[in-house]
CHARMM internal coordinates of N, CA and C (Angstrom, degrees):
IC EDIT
DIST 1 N 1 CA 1.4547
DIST 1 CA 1 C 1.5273
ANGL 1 N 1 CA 1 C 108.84
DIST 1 C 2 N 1.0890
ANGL 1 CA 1 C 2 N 122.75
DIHE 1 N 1 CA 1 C 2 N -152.45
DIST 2 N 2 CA 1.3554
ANGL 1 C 2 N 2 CA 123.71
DIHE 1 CA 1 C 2 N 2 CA -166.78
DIST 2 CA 2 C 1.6567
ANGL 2 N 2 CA 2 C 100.63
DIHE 1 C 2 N 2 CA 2 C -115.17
DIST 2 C 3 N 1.8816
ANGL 2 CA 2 C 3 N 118.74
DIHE 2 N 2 CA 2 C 3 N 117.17
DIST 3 N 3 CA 1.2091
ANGL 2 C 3 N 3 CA 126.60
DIHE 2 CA 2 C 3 N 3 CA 142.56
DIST 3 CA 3 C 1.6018
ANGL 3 N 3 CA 3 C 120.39
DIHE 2 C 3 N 3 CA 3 C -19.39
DIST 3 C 4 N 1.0413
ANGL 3 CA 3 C 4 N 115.51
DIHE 3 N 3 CA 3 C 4 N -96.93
DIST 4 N 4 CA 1.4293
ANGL 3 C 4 N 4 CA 126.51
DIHE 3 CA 3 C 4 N 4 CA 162.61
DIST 4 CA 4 C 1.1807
ANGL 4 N 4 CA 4 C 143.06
DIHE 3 C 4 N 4 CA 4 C -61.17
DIST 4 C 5 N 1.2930
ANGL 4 CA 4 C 5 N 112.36
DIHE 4 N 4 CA 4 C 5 N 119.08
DIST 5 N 5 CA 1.9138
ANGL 4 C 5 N 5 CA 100.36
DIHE 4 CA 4 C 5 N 5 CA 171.29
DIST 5 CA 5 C 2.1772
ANGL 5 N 5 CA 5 C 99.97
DIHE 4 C 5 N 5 CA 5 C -145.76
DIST 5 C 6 N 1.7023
ANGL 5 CA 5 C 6 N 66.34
DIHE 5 N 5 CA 5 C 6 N 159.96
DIST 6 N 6 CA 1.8458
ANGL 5 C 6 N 6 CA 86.51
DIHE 5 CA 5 C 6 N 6 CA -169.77
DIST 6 CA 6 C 1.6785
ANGL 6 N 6 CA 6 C 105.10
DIHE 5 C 6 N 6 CA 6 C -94.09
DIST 6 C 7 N 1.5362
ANGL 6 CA 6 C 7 N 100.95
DIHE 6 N 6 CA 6 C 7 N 129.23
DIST 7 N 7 CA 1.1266
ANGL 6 C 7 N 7 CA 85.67
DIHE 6 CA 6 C 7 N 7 CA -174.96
DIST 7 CA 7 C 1.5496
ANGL 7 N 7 CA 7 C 99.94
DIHE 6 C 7 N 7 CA 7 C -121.23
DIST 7 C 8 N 1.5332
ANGL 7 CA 7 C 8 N 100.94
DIHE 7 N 7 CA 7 C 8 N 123.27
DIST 8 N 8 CA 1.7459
ANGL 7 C 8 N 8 CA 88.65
DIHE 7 CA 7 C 8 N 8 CA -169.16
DIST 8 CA 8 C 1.8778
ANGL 8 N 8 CA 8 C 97.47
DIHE 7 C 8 N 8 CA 8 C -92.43
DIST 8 C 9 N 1.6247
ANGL 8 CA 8 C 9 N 121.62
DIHE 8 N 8 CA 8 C 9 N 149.84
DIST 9 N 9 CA 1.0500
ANGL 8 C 9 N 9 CA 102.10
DIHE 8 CA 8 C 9 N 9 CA -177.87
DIST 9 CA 9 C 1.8265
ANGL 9 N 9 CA 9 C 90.36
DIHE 8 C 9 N 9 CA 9 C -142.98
DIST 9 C 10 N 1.5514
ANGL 9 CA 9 C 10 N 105.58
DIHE 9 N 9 CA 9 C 10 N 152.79
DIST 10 N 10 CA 1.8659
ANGL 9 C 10 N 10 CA 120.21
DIHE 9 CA 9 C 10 N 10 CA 166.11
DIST 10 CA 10 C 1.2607
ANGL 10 N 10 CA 10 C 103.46
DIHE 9 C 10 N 10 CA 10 C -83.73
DIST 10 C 11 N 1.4037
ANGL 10 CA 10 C 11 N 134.07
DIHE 10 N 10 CA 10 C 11 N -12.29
DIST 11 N 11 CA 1.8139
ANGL 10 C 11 N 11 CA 124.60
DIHE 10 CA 10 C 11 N 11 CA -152.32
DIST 11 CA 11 C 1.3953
ANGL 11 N 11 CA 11 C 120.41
DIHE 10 C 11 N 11 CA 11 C 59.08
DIST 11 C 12 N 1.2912
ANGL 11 CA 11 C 12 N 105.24
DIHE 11 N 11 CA 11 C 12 N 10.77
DIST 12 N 12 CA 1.3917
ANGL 11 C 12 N 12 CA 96.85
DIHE 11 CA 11 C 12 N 12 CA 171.16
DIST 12 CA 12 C 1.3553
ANGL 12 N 12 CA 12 C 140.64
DIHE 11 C 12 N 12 CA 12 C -85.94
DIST 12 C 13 N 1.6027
ANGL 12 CA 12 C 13 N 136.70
DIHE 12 N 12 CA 12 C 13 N -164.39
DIST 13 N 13 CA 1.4327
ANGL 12 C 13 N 13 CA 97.67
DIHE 12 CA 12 C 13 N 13 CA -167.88
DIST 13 CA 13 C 1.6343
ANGL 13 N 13 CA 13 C 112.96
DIHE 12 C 13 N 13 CA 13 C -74.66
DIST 13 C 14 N 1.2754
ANGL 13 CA 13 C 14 N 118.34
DIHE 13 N 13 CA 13 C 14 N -19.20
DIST 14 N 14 CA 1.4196
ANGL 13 C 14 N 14 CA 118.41
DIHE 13 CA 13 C 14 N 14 CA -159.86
DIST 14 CA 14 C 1.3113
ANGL 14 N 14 CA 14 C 108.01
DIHE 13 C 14 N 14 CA 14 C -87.96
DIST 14 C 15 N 1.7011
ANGL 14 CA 14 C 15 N 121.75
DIHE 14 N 14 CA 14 C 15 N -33.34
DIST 15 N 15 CA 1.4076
ANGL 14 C 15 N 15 CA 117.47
DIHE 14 CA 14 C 15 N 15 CA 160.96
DIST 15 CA 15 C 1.5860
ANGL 15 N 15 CA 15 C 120.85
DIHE 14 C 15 N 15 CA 15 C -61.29
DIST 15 C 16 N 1.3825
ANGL 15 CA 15 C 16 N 110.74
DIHE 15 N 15 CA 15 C 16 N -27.56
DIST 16 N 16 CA 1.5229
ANGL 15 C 16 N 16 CA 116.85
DIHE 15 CA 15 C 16 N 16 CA 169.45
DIST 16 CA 16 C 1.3601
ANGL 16 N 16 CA 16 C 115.18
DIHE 15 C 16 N 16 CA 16 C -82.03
DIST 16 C 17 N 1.2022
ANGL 16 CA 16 C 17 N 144.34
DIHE 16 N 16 CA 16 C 17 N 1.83
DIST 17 N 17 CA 1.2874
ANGL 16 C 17 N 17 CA 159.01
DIHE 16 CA 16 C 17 N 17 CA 122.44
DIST 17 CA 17 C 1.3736
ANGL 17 N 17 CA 17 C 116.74
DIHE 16 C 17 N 17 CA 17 C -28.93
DIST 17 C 18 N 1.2080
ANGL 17 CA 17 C 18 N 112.96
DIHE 17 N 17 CA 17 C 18 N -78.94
DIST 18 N 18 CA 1.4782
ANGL 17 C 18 N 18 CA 125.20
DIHE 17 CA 17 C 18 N 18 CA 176.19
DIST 18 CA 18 C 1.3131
ANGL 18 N 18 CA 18 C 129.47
DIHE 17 C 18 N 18 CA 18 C -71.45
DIST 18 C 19 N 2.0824
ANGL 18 CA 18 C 19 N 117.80
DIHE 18 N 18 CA 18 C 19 N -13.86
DIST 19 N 19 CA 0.6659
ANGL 18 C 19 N 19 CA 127.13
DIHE 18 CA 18 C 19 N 19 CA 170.36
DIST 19 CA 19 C 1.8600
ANGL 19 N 19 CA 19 C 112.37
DIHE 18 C 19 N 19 CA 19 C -79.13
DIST 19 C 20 N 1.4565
ANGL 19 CA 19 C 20 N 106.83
DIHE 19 N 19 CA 19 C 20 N -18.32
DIST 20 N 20 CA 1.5465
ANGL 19 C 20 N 20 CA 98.22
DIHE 19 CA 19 C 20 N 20 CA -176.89
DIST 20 CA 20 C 1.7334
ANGL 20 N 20 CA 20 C 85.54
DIHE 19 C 20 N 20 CA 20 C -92.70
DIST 20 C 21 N 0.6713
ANGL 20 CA 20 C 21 N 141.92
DIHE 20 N 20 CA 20 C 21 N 51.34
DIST 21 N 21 CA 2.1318
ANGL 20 C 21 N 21 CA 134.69
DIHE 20 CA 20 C 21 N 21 CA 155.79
DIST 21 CA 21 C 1.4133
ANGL 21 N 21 CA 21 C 100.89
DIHE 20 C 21 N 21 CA 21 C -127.32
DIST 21 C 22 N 1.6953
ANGL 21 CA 21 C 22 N 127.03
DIHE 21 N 21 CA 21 C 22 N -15.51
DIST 22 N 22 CA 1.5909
ANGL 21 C 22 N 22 CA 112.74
DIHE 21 CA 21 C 22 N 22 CA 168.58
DIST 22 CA 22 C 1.5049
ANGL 22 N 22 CA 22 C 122.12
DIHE 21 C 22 N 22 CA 22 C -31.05
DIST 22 C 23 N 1.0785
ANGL 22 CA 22 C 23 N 105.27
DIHE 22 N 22 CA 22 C 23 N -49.53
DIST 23 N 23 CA 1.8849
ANGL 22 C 23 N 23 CA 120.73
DIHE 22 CA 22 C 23 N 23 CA -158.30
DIST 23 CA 23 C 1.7282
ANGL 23 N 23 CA 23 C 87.71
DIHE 22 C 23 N 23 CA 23 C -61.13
DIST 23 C 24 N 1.5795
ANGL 23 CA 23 C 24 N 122.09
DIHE 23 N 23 CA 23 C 24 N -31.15
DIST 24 N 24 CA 1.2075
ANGL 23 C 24 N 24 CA 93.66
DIHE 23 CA 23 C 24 N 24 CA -154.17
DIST 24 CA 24 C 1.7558
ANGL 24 N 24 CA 24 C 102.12
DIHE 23 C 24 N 24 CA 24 C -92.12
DIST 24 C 25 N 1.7784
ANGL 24 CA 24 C 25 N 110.13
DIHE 24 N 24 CA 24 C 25 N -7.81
DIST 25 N 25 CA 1.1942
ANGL 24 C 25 N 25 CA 94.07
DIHE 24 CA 24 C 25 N 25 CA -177.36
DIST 25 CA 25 C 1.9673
ANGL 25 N 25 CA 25 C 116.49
DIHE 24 C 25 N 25 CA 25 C -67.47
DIST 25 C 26 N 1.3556
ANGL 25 CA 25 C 26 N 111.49
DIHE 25 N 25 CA 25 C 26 N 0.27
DIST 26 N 26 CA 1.5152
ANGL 25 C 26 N 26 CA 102.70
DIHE 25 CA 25 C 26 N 26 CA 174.34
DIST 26 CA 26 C 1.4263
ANGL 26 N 26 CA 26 C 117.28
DIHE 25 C 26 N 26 CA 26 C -55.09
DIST 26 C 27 N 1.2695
ANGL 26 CA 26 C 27 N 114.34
DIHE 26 N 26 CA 26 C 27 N -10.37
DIST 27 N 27 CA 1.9841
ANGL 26 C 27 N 27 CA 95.02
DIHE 26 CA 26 C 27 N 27 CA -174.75
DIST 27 CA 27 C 1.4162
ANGL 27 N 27 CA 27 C 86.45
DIHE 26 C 27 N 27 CA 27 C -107.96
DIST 27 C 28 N 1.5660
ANGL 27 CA 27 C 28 N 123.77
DIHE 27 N 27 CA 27 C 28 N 34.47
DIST 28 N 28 CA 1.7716
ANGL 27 C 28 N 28 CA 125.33
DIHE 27 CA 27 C 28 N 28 CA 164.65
DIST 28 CA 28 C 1.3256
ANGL 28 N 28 CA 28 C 102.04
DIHE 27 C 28 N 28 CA 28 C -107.62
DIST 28 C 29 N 1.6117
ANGL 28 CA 28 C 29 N 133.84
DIHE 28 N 28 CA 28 C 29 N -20.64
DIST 29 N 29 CA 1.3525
ANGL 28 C 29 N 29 CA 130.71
DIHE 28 CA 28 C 29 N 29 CA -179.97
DIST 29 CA 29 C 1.3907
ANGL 29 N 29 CA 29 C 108.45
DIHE 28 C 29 N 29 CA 29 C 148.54
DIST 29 C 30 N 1.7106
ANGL 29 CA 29 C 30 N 99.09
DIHE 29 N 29 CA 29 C 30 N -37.51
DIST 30 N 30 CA 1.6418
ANGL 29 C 30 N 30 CA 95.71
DIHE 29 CA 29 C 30 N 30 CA -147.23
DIST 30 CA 30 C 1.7519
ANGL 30 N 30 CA 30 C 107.11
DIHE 29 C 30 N 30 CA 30 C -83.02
DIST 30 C 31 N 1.7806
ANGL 30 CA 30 C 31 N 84.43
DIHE 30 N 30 CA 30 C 31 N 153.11
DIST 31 N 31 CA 1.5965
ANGL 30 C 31 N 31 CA 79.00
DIHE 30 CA 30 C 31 N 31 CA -160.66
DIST 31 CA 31 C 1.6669
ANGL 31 N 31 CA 31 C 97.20
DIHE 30 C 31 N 31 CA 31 C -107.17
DIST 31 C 32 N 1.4542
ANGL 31 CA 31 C 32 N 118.61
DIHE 31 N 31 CA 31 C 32 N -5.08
DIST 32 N 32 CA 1.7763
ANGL 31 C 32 N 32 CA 126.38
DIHE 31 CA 31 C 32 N 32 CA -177.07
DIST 32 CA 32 C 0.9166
ANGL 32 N 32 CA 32 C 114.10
DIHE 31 C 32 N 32 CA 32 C -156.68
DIST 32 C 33 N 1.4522
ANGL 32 CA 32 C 33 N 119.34
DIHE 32 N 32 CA 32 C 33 N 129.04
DIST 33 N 33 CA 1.4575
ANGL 32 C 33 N 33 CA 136.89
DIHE 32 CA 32 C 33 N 33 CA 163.64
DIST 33 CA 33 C 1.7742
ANGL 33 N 33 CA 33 C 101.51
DIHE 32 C 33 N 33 CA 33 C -102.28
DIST 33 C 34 N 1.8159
ANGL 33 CA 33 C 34 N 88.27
DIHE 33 N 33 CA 33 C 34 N 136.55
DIST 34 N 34 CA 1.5298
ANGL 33 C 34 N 34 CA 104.28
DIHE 33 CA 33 C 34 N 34 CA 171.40
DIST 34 CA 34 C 1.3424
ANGL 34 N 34 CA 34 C 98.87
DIHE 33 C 34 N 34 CA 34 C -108.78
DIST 34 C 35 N 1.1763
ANGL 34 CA 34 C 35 N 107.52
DIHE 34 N 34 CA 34 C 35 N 122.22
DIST 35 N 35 CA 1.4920
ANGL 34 C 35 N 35 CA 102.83
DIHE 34 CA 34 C 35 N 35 CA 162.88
DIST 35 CA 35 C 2.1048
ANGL 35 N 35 CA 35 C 131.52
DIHE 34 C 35 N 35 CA 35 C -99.90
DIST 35 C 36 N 1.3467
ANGL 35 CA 35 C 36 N 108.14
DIHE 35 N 35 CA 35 C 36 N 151.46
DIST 36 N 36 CA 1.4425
ANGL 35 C 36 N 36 CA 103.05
DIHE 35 CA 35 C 36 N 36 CA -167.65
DIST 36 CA 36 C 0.9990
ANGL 36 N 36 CA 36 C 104.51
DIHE 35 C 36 N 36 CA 36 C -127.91
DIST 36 C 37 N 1.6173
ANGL 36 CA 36 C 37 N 124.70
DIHE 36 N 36 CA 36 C 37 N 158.27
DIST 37 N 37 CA 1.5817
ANGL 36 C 37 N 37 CA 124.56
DIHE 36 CA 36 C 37 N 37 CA -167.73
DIST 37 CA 37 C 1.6224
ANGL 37 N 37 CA 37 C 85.17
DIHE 36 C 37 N 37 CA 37 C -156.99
DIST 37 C 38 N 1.0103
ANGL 37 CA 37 C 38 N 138.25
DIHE 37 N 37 CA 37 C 38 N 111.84
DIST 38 N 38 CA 1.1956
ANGL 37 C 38 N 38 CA 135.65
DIHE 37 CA 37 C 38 N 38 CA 138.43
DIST 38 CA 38 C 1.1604
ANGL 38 N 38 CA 38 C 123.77
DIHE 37 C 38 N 38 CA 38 C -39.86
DIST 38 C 39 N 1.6522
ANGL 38 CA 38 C 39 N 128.22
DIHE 38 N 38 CA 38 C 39 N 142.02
DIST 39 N 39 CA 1.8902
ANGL 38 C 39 N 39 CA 115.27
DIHE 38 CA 38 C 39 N 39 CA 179.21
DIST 39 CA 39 C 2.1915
ANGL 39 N 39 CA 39 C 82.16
DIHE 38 C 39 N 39 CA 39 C -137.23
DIST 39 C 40 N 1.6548
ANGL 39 CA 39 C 40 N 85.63
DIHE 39 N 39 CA 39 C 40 N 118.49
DIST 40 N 40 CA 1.6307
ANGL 39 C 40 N 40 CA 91.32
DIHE 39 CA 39 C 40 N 40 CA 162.66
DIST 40 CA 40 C 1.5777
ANGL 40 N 40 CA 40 C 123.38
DIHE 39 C 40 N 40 CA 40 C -58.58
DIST 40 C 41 N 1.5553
ANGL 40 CA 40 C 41 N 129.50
DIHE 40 N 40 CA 40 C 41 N 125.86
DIST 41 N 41 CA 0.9014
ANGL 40 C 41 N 41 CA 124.98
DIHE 40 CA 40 C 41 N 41 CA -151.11
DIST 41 CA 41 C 1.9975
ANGL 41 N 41 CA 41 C 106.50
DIHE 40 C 41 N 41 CA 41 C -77.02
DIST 41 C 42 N 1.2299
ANGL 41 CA 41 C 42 N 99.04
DIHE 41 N 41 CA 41 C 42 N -1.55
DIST 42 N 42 CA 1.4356
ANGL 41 C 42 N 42 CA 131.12
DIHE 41 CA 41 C 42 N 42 CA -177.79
DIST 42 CA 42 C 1.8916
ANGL 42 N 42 CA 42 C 100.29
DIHE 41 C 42 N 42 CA 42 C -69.39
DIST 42 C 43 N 1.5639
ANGL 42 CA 42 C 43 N 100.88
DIHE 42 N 42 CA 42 C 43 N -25.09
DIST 43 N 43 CA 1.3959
ANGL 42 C 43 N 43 CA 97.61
DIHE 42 CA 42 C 43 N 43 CA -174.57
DIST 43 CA 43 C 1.4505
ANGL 43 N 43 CA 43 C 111.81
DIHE 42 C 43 N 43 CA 43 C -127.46
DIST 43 C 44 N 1.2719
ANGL 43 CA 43 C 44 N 117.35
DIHE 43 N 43 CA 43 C 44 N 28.90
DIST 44 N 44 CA 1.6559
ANGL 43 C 44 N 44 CA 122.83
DIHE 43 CA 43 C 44 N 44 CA 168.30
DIST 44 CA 44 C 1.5388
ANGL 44 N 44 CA 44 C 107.66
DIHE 43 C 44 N 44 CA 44 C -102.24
DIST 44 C 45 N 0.8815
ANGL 44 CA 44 C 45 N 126.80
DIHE 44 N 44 CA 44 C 45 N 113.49
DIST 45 N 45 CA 1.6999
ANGL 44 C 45 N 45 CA 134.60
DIHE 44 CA 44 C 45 N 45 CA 168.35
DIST 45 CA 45 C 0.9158
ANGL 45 N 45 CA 45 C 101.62
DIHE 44 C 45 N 45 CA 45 C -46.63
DIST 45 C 46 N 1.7919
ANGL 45 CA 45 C 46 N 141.15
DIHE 45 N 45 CA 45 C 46 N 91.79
DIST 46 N 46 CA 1.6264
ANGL 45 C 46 N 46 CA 118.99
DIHE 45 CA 45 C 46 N 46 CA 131.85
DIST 46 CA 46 C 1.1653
ANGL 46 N 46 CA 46 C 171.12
DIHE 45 C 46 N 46 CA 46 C -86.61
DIST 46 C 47 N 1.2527
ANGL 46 CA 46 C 47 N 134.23
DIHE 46 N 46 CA 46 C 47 N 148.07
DIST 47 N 47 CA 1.4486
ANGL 46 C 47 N 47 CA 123.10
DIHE 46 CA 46 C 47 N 47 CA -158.19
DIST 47 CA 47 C 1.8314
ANGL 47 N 47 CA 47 C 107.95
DIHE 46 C 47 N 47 CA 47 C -28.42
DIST 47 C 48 N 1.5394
ANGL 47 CA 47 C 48 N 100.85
DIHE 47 N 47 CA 47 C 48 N 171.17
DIST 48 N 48 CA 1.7842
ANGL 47 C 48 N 48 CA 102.76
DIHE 47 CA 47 C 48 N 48 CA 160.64
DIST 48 CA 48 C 1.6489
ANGL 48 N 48 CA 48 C 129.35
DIHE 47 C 48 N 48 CA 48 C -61.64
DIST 48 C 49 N 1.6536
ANGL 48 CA 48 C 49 N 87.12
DIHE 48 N 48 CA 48 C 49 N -28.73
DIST 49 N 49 CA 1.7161
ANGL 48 C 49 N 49 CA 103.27
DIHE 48 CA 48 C 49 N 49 CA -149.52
DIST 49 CA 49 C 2.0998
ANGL 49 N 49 CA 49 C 88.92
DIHE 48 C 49 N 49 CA 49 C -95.82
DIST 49 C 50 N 1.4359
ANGL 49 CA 49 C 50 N 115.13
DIHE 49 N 49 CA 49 C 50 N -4.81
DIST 50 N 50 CA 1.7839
ANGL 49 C 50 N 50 CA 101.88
DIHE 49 CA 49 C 50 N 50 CA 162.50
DIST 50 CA 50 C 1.6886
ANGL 50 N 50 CA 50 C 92.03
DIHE 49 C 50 N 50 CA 50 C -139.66
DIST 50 C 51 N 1.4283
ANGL 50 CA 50 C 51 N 80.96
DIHE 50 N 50 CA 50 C 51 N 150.44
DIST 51 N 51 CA 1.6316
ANGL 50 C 51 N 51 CA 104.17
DIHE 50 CA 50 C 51 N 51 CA -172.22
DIST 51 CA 51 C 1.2970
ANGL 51 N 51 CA 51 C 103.94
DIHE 50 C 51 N 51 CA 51 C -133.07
DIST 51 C 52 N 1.4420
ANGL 51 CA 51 C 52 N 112.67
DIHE 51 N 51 CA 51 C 52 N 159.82
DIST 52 N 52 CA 1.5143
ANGL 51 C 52 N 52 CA 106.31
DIHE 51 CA 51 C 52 N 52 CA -156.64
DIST 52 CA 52 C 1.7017
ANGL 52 N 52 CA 52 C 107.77
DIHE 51 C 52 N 52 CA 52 C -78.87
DIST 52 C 53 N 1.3365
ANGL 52 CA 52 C 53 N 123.86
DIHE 52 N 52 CA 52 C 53 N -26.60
DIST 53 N 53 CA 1.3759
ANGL 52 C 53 N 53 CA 137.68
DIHE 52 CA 52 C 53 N 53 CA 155.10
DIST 53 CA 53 C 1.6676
ANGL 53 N 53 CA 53 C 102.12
DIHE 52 C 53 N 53 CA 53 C -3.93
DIST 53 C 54 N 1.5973
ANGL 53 CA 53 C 54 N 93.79
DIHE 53 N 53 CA 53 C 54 N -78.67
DIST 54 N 54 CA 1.0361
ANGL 53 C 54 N 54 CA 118.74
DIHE 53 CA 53 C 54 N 54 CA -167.91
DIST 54 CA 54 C 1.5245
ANGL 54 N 54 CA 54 C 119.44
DIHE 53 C 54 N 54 CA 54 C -52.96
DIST 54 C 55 N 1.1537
ANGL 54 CA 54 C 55 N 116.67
DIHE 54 N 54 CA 54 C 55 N -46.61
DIST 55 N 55 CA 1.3351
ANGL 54 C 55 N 55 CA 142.16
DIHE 54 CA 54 C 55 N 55 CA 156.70
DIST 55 CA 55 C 1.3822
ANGL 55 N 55 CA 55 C 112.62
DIHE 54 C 55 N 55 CA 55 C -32.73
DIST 55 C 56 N 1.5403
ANGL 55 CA 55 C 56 N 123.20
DIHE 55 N 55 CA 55 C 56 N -46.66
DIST 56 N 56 CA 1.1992
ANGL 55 C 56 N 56 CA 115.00
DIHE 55 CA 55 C 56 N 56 CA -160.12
DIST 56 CA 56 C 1.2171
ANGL 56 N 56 CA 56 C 101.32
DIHE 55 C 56 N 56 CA 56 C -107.71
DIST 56 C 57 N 1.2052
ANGL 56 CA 56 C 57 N 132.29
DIHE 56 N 56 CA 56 C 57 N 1.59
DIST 57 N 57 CA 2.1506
ANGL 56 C 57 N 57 CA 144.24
DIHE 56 CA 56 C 57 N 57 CA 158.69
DIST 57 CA 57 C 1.4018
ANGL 57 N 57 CA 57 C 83.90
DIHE 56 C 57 N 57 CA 57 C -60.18
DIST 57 C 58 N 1.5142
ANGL 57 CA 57 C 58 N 127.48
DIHE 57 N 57 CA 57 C 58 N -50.94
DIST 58 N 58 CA 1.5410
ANGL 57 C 58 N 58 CA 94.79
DIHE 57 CA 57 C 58 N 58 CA -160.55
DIST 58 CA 58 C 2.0631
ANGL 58 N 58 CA 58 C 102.34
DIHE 57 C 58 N 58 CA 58 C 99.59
END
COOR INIT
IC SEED 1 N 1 CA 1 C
IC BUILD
């Protein structure tokens, strides 16, 4: 089966659901879960001196 798998998660209840049955996929193979959380850039505080403008030129 597959070593690795990605587990993208919201924290919500249903990803936290499925997130407490990981442990049991170890007697399936896998030896690591990556986990991912997206953060809207709408909700990172930034400094004065970058603005999201700027941010989105790249």
């Amino acid at each position: 089966m597959f070593e690795r798998i990605l587990f993208p998660t919201d924290f919500s209840v249903f990803a936290n659901t499925v997130f407490a049955c990981l442990p049991e996929l170890r007697s399936a193979g896998v030896r690591e879960v990556v986990l991912l959380h997206v953060i809207a850039t709408t909700d990172v505080p930034l400094p004065e001196t970058l603005n999201r403008e700027s941010m989105a030129r790249g």
